[in-house]
C-alpha positions as CSV (number, residue, x, y, z in Angstrom):
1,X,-34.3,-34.5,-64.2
2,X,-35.2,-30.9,-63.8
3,X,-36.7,-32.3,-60.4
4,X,-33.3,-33.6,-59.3
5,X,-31.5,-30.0,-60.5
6,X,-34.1,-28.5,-58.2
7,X,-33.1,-30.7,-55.2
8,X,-29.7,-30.4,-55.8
9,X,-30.0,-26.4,-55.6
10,X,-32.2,-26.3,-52.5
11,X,-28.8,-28.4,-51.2
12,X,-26.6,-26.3,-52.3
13,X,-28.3,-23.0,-50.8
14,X,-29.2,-25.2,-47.4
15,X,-25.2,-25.8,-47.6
16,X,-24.6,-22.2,-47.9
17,X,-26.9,-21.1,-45.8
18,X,-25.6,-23.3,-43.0
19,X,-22.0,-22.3,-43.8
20,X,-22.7,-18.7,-43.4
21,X,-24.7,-19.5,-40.4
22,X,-21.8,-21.6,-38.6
23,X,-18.9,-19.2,-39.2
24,X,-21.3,-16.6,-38.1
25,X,-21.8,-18.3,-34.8
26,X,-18.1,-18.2,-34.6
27,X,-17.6,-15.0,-35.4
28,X,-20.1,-14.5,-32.3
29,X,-18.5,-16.8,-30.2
30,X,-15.1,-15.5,-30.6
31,X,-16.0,-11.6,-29.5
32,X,-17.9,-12.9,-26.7
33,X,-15.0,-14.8,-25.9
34,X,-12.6,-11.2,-26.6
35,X,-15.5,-9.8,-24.1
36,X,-14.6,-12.8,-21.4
37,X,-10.6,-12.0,-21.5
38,X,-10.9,-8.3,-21.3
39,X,-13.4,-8.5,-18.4
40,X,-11.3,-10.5,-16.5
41,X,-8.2,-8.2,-16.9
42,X,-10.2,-5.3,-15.9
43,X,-11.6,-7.3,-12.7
44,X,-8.3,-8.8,-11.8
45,X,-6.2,-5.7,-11.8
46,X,-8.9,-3.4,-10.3
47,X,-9.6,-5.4,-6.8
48,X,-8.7,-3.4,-4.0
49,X,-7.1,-4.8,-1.3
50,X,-10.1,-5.0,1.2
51,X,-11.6,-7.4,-1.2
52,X,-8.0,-9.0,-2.2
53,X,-8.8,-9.5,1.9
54,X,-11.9,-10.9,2.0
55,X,-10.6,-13.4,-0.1
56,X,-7.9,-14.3,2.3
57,X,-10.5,-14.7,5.1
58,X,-12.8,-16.9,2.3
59,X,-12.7,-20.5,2.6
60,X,-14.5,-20.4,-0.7
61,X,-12.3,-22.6,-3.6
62,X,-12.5,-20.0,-5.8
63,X,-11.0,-17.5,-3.5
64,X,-8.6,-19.3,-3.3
65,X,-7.8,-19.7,-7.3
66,X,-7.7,-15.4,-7.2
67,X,-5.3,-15.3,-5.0
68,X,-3.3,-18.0,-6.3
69,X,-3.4,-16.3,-9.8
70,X,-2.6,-12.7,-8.1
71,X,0.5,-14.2,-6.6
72,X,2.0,-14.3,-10.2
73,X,0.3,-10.8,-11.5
74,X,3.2,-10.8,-14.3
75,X,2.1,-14.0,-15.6
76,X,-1.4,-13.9,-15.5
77,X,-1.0,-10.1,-17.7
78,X,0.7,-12.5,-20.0
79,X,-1.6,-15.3,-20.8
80,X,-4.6,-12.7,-20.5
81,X,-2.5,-10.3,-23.7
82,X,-1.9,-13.7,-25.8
83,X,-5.4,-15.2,-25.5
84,X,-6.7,-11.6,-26.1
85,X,-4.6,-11.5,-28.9
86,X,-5.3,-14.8,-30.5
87,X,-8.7,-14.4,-30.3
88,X,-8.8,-10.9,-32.2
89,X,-6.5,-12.3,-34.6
90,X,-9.4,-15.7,-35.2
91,X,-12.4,-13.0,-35.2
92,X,-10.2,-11.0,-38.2
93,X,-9.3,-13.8,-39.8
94,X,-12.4,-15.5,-39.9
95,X,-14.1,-12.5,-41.4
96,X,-11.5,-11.7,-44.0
97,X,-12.0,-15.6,-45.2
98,X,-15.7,-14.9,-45.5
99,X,-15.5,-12.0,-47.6
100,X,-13.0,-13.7,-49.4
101,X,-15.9,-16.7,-49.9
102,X,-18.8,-13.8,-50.9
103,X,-16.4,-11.6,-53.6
104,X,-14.0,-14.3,-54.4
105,X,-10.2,-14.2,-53.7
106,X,-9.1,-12.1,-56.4
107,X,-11.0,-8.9,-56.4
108,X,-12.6,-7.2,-52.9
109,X,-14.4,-3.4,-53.7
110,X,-12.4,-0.5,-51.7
111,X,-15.9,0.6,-49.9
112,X,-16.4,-3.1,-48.7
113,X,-13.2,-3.7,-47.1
114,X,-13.3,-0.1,-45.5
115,X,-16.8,-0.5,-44.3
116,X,-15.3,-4.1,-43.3
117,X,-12.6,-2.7,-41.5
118,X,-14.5,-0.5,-39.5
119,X,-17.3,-2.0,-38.6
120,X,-15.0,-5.2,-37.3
121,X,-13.1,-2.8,-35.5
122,X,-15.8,-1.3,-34.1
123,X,-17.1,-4.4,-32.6
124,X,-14.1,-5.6,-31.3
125,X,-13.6,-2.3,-29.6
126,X,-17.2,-1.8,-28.4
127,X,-18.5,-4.9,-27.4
128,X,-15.1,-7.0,-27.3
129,X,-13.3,-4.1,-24.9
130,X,-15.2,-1.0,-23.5
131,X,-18.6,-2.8,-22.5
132,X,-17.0,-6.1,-21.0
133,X,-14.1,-3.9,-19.0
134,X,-17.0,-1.3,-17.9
135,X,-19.2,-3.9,-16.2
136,X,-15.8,-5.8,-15.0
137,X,-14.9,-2.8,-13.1
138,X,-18.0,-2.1,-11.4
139,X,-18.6,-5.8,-10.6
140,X,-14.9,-6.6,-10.4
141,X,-14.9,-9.5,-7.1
142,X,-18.1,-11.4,-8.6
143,X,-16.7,-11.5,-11.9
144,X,-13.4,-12.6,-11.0
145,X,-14.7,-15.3,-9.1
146,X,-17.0,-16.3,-11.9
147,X,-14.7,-16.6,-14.5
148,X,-10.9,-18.1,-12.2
149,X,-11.8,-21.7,-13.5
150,X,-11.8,-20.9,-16.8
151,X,-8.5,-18.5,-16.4
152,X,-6.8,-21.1,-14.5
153,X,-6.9,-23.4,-16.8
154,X,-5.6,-20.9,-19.7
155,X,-2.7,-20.2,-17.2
156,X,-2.0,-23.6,-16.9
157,X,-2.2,-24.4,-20.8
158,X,-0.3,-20.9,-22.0
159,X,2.3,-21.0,-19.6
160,X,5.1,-22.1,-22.1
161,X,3.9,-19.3,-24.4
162,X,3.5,-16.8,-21.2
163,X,7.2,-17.5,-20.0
164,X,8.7,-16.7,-23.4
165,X,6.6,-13.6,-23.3
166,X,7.9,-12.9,-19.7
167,X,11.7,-13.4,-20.5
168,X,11.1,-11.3,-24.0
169,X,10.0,-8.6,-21.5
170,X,13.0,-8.9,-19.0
171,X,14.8,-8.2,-21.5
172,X,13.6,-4.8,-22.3
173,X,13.3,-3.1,-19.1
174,X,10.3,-5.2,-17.9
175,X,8.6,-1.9,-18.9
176,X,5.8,-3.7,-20.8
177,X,4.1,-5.5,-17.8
178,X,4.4,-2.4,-15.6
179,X,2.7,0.9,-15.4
180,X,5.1,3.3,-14.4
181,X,3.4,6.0,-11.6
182,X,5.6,9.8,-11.8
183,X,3.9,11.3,-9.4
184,X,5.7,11.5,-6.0
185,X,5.1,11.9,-2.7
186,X,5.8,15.6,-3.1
187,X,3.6,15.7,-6.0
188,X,0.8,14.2,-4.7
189,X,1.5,16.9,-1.4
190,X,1.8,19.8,-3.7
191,X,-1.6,18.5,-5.8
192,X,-3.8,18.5,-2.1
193,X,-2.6,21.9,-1.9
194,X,-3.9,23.0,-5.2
195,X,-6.8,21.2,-5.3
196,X,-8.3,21.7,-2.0
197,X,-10.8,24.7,-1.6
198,X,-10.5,28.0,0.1
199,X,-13.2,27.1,2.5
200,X,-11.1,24.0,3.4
201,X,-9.8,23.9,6.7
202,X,-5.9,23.6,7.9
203,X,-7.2,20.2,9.7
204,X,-8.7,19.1,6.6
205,X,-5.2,19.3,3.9
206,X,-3.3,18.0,7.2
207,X,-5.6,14.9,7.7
208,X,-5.3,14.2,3.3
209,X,-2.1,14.8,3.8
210,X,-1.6,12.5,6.5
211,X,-3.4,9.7,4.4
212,X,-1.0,10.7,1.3
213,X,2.8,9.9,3.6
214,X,1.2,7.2,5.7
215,X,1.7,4.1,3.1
216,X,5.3,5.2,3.3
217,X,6.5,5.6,6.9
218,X,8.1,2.9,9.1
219,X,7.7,2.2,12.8
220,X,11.0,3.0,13.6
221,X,10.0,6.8,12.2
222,X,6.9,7.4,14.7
223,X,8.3,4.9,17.9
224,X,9.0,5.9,21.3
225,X,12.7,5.3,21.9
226,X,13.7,2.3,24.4
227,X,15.5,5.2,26.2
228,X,11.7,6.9,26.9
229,X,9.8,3.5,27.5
230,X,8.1,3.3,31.1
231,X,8.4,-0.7,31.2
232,X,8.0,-3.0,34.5
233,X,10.7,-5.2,35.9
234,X,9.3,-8.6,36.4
235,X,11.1,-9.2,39.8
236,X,8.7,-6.3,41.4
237,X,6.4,-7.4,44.1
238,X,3.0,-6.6,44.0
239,X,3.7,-3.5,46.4
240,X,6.3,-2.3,44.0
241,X,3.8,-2.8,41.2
242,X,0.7,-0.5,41.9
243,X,3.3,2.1,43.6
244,X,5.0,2.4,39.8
245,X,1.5,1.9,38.4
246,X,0.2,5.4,40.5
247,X,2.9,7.7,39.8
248,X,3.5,6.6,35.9
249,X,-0.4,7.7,35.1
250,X,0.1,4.9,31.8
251,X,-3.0,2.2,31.3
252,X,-0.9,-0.6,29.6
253,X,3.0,-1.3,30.8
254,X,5.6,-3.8,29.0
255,X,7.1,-6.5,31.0
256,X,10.4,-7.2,31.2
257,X,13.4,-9.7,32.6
258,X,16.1,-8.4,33.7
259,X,17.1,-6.1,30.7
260,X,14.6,-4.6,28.5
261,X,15.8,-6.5,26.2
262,X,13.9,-9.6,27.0
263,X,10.3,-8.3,27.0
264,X,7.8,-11.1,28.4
265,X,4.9,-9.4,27.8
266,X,2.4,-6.7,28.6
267,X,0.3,-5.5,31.6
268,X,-2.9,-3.9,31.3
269,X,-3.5,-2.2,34.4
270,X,-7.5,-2.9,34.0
271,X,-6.4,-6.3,34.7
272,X,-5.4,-5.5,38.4
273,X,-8.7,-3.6,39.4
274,X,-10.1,-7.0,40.9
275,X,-6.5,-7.7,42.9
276,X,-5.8,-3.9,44.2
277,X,-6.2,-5.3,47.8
278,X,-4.1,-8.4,47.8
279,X,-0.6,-8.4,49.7
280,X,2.8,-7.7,48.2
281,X,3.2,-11.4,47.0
282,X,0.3,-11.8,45.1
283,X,1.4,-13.6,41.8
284,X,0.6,-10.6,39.4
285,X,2.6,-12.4,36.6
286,X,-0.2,-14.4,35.9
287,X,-2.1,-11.5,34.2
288,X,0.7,-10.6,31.7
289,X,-0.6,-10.7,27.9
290,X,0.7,-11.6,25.0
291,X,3.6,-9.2,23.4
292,X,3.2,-8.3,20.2
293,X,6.8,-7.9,18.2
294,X,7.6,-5.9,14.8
295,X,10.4,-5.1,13.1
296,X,11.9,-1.8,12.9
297,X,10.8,-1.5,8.7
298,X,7.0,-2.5,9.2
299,X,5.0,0.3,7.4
300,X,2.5,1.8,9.2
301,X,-0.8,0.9,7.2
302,X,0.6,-3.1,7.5
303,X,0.4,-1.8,11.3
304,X,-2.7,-1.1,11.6
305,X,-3.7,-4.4,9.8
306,X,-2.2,-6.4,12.7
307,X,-3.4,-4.2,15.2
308,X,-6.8,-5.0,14.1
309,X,-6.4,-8.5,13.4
310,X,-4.3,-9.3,16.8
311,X,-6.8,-6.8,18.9
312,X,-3.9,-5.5,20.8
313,X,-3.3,-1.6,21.0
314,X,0.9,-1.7,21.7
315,X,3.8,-3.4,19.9
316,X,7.5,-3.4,20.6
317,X,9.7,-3.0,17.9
318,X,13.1,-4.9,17.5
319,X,15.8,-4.3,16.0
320,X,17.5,-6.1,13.4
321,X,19.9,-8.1,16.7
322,X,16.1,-8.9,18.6
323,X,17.1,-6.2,21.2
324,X,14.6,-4.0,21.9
325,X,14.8,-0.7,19.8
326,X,11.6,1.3,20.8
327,X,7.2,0.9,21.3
328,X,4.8,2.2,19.2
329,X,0.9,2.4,20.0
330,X,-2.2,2.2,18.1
331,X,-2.6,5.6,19.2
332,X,1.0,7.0,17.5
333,X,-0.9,5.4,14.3
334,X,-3.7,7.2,13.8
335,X,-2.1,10.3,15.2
336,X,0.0,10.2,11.8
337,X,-3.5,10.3,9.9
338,X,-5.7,12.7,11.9
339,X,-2.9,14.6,14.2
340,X,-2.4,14.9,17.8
341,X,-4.6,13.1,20.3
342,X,-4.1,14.6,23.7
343,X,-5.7,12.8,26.9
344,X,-5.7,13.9,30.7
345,X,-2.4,12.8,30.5
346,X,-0.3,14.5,28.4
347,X,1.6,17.8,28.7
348,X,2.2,20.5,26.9
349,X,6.2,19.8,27.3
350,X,6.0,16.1,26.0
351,X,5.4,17.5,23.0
352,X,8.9,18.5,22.5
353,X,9.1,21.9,20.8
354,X,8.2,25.6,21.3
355,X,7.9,27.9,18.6
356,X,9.3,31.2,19.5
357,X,7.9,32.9,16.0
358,X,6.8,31.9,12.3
359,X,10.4,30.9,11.5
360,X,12.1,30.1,15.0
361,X,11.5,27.0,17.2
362,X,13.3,25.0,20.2
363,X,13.3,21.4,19.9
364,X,14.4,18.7,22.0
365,X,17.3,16.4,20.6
366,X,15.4,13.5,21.0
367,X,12.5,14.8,19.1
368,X,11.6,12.3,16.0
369,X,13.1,13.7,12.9
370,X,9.3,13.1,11.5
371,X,7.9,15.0,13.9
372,X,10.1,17.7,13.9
373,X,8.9,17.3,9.8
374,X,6.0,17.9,10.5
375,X,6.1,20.9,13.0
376,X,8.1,23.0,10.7
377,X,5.9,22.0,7.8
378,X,8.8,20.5,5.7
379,X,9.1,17.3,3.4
380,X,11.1,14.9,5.3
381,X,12.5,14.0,1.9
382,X,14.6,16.9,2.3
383,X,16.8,15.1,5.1
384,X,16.8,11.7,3.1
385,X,20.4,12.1,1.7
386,X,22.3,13.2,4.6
387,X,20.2,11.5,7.8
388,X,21.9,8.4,7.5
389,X,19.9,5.7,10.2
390,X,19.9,8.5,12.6
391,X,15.9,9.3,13.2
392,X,16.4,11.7,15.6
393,X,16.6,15.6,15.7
394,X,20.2,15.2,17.5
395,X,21.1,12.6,15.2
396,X,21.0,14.3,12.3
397,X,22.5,17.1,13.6
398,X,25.2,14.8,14.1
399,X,25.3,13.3,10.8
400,X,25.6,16.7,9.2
401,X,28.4,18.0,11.5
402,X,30.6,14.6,11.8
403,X,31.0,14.8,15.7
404,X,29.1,15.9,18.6
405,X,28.4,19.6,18.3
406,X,29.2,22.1,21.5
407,X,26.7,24.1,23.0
408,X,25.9,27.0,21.3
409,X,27.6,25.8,18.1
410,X,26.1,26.7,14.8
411,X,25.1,24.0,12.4
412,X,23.7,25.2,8.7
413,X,22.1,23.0,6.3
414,X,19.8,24.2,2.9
415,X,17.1,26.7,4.6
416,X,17.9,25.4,7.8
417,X,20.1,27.2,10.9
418,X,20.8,25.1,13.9
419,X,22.1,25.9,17.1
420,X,22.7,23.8,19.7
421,X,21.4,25.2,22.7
422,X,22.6,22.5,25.7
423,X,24.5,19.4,25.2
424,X,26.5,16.9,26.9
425,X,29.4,14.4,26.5
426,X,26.8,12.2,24.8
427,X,23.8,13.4,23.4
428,X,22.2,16.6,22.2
429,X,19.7,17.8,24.4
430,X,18.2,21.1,23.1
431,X,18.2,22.9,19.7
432,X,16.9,26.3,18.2
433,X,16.0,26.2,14.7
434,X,15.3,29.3,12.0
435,X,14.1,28.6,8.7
436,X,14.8,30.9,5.9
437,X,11.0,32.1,5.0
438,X,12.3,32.2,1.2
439,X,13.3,28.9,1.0
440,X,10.2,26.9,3.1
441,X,8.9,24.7,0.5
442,X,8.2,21.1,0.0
443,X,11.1,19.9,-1.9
């Protein structure tokens, strides 16, 4: 008998012991799992876009799956918040049951549930949040791509839940699934100003600054009108051709058919070296290349993207009809990063502008409203209300007087005193600006 009330207690602590053992492994299994779904938020939501890139030029299935869930960023914050919640909620849950199983359900000691408390909390935040998200970041590609299988399918499963979440959230502002940025343009202008060194050069705030505004231009800001385009008239003979080609002094020409509004392509005049001695019908056609097209509102650091990927140095922008509205270069690009890039080529009077003293300057009306910007060292922000689609120097000016100004009218506007210098029945061609000195600021 007393042999069999010995067995029976070795079974009961074995069943204990196991008990406490299993839920244990849970409670082990469920942070690890906490550690799994903060990881993967942190890797998500920290990929740049070179490697959001890389992934686009992968043929690699998993690739794929990251860019599939990054389509739907909104949705994948949701399922990632509700299984990180859910989980938590198991781990607390789990823990408070077992206490409940050591002191019993009535009574639980202050000091235990406090040192509970904070020792749960601990580990969810240490090992379940900071540690996971940490490595995440720093391995944030490989980590993604490691874990998309399992996040797919959670997509998949939570998506009822992750839809209510979403429409809860519309409903507010959609203010919960997005991190609101205050700092402007201007601000972020103002903070390289601050921040950057005595011993820093003028190039060196110019070029950071240029990296700062270049997300946010458009072609149409930094293109060379159609009215300014040297382009080739396809029914030229070859004679015609290299006699345009010497006197022009340009590498690479645009082609077009009998308005430059039907552009067939471009000429590289490397491309002739081999031909220079064949007669005045020789088929130079042939050698035309492929145009490259863009639309007036392509931002500048898409630009470059194509440039790179097309390997082509020159693109005509259209307008919003398909007529031709102007033709931006590689070169124009950069130049908005680094500044001016002057070849054996260009003159001093392409530029545009002379500055008489530190608040006076002549401009030509055609002169880009950007560049004239960035000449007199203003935001171009300041313009933004009253410019209208005019991106000109002489079409603001025209915006802000409501007709075409005389010559030697006076045109005021903020810190700004315009007069127009020499105009015709149609355009403005030069104007003299002063600039209060009190009221030059970024704004």
């Amino acid at each position: 008998m007393q042999d069999q009330v010995v067995y029976f207690s070795a079974l009961i602590d074995l069943y204990i012991l196991s008990f406490y053992l299993l839920h244990g492994l849970i409670l082990l299994l469920l942070l690890m799992a906490s550690a799994l779904v903060s990881g993967t938020e942190a890797a998500f939501f920290s990929l740049s876009q070179q490697q959001i890139a890389q992934c686009k030029n992968s043929h690699e299935p998993r690739s794929s799956k990251v860019l599939k869930l990054l389509q739907s960023p909104r949705r994948l914050l949701a399922t990632i918040l509700i299984l990180n919640n859910l989980i938590n909620v198991a781990f607390v849950t789990l823990s408070i049951y077992l206490l409940w199983q050591v002191f019993g359900m009535g009574y639980i000691p202050s000091f235990v549930l406090l040192t509970f408390t904070l020792l749960s909390t601990g580990a969810i935040v240490l090992f379940g949040e900071i540690i996971p998200k940490t490595y995440a970041n720093q391995h944030n590609l490989q980590f993604a791509k490691r874990f998309v299988g399992f996040l797919h399918v959670a997509v998949l499963i939570l998506r009822p839940l992750s839809s209510l979440l979403m429409r809860v959230s519309t409903l507010f502002g959609q203010g919960f699934f997005q991190e609101q940025y205050d700092l402007s343009i201007d601000q972020l202008n103002r903070a390289v100003e601050i921040t950057t060194t005595k011993g820093s050069s003028a190039e060196d705030k110019k070029i950071l600054k240029g990296v700062i505004n270049f997300t946010t231009l458009a072609a149409k800001q930094i293109m060379q009108p159609r009215t300014e385009i040297t382009a080739v008239d396809i029914a030229m003979d070859f004679h015609q051709l290299i006699n345009m080609v010497n006197k022009s002094g340009y590498s690479r020409f645009p082609v077009y058919k009998e308005t430059i509004d039907q552009i067939e392509g471009f000429l590289y005049i490397k491309d002739l070296l081999p031909y220079l001695e064949k007669g005045k019908h020789f088929p130079w056609k042939t050698l035309l290349r492929k145009c490259l097209f863009i639309p007036e509102n392509k931002k500048l650091d898409t630009l470059l993207l194509e440039f790179q990927a097309s390997k082509v140095h020159m693109a005509i922008v259209v307008d919003e009809y398909g007529g031709t509205s102007g033709l931006v270069t590689m070169e124009d690009v950069i130049e908005e990063i680094i500044g001016e890039i002057a070849d054996e080529f260009d003159q001093d009077e392409e530029i545009g502008y002379r500055q008489i003293d530190s608040k006076t300057f002549e401009f030509e009306g055609k002169v880009p409203l950007h560049d004239f910007c960035k000449v007199v060292g203003v935001n171009s922000a300041v313009f933004e209300t009253i410019k209208g689609e005019s991106e000109s120097l002489g079409g603001l000016l025209l915006e802000i007087n409501g007709r075409l100004p005389q010559a030697n009218e006076k045109i005021v506007y903020k810190q700004f005193t315009f007069v127009v210098m020499a105009a015709d029945t149609r355009r403005i061609k030069k104007v003299r600006v002063h600039i209060e000195p009190a009221k030059q600021q970024l704004s």
